[in-house]
C-alpha positions in Angstrom: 0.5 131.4 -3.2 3.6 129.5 -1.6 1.0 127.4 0.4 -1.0 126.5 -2.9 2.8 124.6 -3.9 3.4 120.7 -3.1 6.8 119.6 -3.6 7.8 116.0 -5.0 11.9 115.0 -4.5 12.6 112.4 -7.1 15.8 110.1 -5.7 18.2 108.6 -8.1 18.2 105.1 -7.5 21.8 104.2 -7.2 24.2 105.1 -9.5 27.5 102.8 -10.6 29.4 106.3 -11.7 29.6 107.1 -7.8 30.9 103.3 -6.9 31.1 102.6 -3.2 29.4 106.0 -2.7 26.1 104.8 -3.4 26.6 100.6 -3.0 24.6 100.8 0.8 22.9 104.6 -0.3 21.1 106.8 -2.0 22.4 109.6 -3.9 20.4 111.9 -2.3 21.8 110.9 1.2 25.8 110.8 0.0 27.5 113.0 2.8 28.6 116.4 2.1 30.2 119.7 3.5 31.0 117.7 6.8 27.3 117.4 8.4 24.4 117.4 5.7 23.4 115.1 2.7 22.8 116.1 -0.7 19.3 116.3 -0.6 19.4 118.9 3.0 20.0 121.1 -0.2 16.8 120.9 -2.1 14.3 120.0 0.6 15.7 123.4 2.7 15.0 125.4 -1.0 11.7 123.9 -0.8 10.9 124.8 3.1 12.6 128.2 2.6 9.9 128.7 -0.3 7.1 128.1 1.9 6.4 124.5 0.8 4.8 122.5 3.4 3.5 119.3 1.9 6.6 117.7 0.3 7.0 113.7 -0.9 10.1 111.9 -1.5 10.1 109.3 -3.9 12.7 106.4 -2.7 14.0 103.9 -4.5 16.2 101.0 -3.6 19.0 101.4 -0.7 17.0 104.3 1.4 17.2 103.2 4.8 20.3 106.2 5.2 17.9 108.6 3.6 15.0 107.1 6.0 17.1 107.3 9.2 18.6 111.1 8.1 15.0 112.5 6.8 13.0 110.8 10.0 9.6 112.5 10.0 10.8 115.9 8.8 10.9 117.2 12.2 14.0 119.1 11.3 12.8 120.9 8.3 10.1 121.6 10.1 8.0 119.5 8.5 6.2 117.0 10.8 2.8 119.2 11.2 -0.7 117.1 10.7 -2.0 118.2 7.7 1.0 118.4 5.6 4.7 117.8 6.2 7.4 115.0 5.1 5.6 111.9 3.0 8.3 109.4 2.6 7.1 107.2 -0.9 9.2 104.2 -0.9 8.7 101.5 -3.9 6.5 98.7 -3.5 8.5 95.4 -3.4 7.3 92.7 -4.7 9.4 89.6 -6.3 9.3 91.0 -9.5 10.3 94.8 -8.6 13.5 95.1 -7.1 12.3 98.6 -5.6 13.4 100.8 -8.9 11.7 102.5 -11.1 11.7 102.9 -14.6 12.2 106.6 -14.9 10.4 109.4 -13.5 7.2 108.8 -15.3 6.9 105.0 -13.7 7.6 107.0 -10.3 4.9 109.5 -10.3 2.6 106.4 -12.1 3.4 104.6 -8.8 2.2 107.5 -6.5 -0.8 108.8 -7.8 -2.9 108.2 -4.8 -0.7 110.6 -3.1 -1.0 113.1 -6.1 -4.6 112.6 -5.9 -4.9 113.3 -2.1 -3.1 116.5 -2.1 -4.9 119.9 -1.6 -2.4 122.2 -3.6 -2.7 123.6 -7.2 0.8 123.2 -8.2 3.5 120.8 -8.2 7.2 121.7 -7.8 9.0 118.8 -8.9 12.6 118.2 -8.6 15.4 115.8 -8.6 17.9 115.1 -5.2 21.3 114.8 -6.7 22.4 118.1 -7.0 23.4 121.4 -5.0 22.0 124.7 -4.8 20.2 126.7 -2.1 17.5 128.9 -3.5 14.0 129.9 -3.2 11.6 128.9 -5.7 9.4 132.1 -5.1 10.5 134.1 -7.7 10.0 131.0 -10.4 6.6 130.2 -8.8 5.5 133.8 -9.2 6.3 134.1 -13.0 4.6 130.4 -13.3 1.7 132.0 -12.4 2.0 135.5 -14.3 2.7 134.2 -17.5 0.1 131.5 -17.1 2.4 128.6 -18.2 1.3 125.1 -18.4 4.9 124.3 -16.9 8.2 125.9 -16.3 11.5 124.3 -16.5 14.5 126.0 -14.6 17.8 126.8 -16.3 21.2 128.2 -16.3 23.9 128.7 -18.8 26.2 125.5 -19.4 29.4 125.4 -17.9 32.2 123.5 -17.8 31.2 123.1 -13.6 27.5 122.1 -13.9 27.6 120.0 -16.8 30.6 118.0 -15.2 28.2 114.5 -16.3 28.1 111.0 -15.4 27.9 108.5 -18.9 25.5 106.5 -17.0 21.6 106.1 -18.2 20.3 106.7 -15.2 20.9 110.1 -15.5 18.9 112.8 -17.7 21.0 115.5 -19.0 18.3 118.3 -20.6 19.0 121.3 -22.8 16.9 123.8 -23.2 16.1 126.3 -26.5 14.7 129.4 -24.8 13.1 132.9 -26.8 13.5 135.8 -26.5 10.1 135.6 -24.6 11.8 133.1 -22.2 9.3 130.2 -23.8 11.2 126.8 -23.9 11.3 126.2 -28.3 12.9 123.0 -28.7 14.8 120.5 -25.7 17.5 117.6 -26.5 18.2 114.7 -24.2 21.3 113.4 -23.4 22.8 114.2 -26.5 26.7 113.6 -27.0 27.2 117.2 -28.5 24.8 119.9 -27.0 22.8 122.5 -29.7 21.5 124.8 -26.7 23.8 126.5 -24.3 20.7 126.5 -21.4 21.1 123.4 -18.9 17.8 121.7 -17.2 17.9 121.7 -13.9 16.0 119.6 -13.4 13.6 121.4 -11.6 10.0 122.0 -12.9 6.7 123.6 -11.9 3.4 122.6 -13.2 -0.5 122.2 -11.7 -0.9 119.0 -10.0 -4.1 118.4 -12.3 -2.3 118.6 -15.6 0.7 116.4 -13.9 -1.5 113.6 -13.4 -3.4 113.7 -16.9 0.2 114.0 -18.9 1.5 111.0 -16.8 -1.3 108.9 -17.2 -1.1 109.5 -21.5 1.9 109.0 -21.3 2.2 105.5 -19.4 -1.2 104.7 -21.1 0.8 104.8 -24.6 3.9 102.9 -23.3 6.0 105.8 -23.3 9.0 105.9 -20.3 10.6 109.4 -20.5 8.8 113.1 -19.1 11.0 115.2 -21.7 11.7 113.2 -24.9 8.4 111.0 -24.6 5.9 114.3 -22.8 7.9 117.5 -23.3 9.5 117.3 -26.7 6.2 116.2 -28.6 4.5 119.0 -26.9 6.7 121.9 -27.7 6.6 120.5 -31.3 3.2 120.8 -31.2 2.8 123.5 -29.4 0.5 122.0 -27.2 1.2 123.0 -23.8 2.9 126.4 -22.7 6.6 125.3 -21.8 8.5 128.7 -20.5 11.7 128.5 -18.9 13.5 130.4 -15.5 17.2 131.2 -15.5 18.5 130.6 -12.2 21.5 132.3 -11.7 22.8 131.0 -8.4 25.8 128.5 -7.4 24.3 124.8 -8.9 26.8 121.3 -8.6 24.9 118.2 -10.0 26.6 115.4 -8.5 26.7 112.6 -10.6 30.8 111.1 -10.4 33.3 110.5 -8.0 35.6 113.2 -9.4 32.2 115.7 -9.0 31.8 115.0 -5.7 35.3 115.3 -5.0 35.4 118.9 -6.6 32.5 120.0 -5.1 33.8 118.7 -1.5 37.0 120.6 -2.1 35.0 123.7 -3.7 33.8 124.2 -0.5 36.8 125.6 1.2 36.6 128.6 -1.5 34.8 131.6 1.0 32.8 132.3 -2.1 31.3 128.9 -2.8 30.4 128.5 0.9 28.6 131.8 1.3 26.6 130.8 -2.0 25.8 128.0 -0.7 24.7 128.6 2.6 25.0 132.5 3.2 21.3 133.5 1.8 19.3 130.8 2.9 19.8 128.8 5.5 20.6 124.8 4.8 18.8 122.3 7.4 20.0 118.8 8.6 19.3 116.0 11.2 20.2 117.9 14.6 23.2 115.8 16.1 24.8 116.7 19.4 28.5 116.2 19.9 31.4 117.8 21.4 33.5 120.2 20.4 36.3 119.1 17.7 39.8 118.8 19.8 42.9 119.9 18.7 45.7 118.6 20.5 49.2 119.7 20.6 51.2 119.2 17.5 47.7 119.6 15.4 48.1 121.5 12.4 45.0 122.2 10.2 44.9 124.8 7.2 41.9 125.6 5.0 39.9 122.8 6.1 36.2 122.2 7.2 35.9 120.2 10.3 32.8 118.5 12.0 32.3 118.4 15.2 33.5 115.9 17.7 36.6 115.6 16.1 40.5 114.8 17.7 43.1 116.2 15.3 47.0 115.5 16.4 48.2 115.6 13.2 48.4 117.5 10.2 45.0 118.3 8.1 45.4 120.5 4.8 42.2 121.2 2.2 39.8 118.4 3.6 36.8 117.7 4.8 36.4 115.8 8.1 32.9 114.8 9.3 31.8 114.6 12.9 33.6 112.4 15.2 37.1 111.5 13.0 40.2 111.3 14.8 43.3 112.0 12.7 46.8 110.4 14.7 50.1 111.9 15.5 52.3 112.8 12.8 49.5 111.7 10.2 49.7 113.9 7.0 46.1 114.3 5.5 46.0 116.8 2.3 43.3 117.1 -0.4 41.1 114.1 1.5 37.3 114.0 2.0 36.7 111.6 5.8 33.7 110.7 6.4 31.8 110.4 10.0 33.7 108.5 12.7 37.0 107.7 10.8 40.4 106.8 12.0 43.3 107.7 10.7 46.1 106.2 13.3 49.5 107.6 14.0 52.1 108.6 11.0 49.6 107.6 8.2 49.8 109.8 5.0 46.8 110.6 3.1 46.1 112.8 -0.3 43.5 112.7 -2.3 41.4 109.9 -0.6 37.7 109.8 -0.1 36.8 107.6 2.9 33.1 106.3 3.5 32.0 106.0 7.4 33.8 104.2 10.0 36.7 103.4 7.6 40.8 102.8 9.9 43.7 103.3 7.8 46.6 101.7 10.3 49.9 103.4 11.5 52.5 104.2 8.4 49.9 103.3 6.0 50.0 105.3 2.7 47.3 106.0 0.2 48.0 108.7 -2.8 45.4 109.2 -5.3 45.3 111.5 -8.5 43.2 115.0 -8.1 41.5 113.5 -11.3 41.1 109.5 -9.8 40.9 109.7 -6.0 40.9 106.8 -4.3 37.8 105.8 -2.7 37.4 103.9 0.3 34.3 101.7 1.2 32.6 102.1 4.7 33.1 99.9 7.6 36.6 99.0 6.2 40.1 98.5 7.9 43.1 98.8 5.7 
């Protein structure tokens, strides 16, 4: 059954919530944990599953995601039948390379819909993270004959840690007894059901074309309030629902993705997130990180290709940043090929790639408003 499942990564066109973040990339290629991007998550779920035939719906601003996904030879997904399809937007002078939703999306890629062999569709968002397998959701998919099922968990204060924007669909869930979804709200300011959308769904590639074509045929714009909700009301299509009970970390702010960067150097987070399964990424070779004398580092995560001389506390340093003599870096997420120079203090900073901060400067930000850094900048 695992090779009778296509996969389809929705990207999040860019999102203002996650500022200079996202102003030259995707969401789905933001860096993370030191060497991978957001989406190394969910397209190693869907490889680790046994999904071969996966396409990634881009939107504007994906030459990073381009460049870091290549032709999927890393995920093992470069073989001739199947492998990485990368579905960027058609540009014209009218379309500025977005979308309008998810529906307009899959609208746009029908032909590759059409051309693939498998029965059922996995389809899933980029802009969160969680390593799973989706083999135990596929298997009660097809045991309890649902038209479609919608993966859960319980609300907490961590996963439903939400961006305001619109771009973003925030889901809840009503689920039986029987695990059948009953009722769904979207984006509402007050939730009625404690079961958060993952935003993660499987249904047959067939009925996925037929229910977007209805829907875009009668002006509609949104899969859940527009496809979903009427259908549950009407009991029209089998909705069930799959608790997933694993680490999940949608990333959606600035303070998210500063947690979740700092959440990393708890043991426990790390193992959950790459303990089970294992998480792939673009191959990069690089030396060795050097740590000079006078280097102190505590409960940190450091890249490769690194030169530390200074002092590095609960941060995050990607491959190739070089941190100066008696520079003080605490709480700080540095991105690839950084330099911090000599006697520069740092806490709670997030900087983008290739950004200098010059000797005895000083940046503080708030745990709750860190400051955030462009890339390519010299301060």
């Amino acid at each position: 059954m695992k090779n009778d499942v296509m996969g389809i990564i929705y990207t999040s066109k860019d999102d203002l919530s996650l500022r200079e973040l996202t102003s030259q990339r995707a969401v789905a290629a933001i860096p993370v944990a030191g060497r991978y991007r957001i989406i190394d998550f969910t397209l190693s779920s869907m490889v680790n599953s046994g999904i071969h035939n996966v396409g990634i719906i881009a939107q504007k601003n994906y030459q990073s995601l381009m460049d870091h996904l290549g032709s999927g030879k890393d995920w093992d997904l470069h073989t001739r039948n199947n492998g990485l399809f990368f579905l960027p937007p058609f540009m014209t002078r009218d379309n500025s390379g977005e979308y309008n939703g998810l529906l307009d999306a899959l609208r746009s890629n029908f032909d590759y819909l059409r051309r693939s062999e498998q029965d059922f569709v996995i389809l899933t968002d980029s802009d969160y993270a969680m390593n799973t397998t989706f083999d135990a959701m596929i298997q009660q998919h097809i045991k309890s004959r649902a038209d479609i099922t919608m993966m859960y968990q319980k609300a907490t204060a961590v996963n439903t840690e939400f961006s305001t924007s619109s771009n973003n669909n925030h889901v809840f869930l009503d689920v039986n007894g029987e695990g059948a979804v009953t009722n769904l709200e979207v984006n509402p300011n007050a939730a009625s059901f404690g079961n958060l959308f993952l935003s993660v769904m499987m249904v047959k590639r067939t009925l996925l074309i037929y229910l977007v074509d209805q829907a875009i045929s009668r002006g509609s714009h949104d899969l859940y309030a527009d496809v979903l909700l009427p259908a549950i009301q009407a009991n029209s299509l089998k909705i069930m629902g799959y608790e997933e009970k694993g680490y999940y970390r949608r990333i959606e702010t600035i303070r998210g993705y500063f947690n979740f960067s700092l959440d990393l150097l708890k043991p426990e987070v790390r193992e959950a997130l790459f303990g089970a399964n294992p998480v792939f990424t673009k191959t990069r070779d690089s030396v060795p990180t050097i740590y000079r004398a006078g280097a102190k580092v505590t409960n940190s995560l450091i890249a490769d290709g690194c030169v530390i001389d200074g002092e590095v506390e609960n941060c995050v340093l990607s491959r190739g940043v070089r941190v100066g003599k008696g520079a003080k870096v605490k709480n700080c997420v540095i991105m690839q090929d950084s330099y911090i120079e000599d006697d520069v203090e740092l806490e709670n900073v997030i900087f983008d790639k290739a950004v200098t901060i010059r000797s005895h400067g000083r940046l503080i930000g708030q745990a709750q408003y860190p400051i955030v850094i462009g890339k390519n900048i010299t301060l």
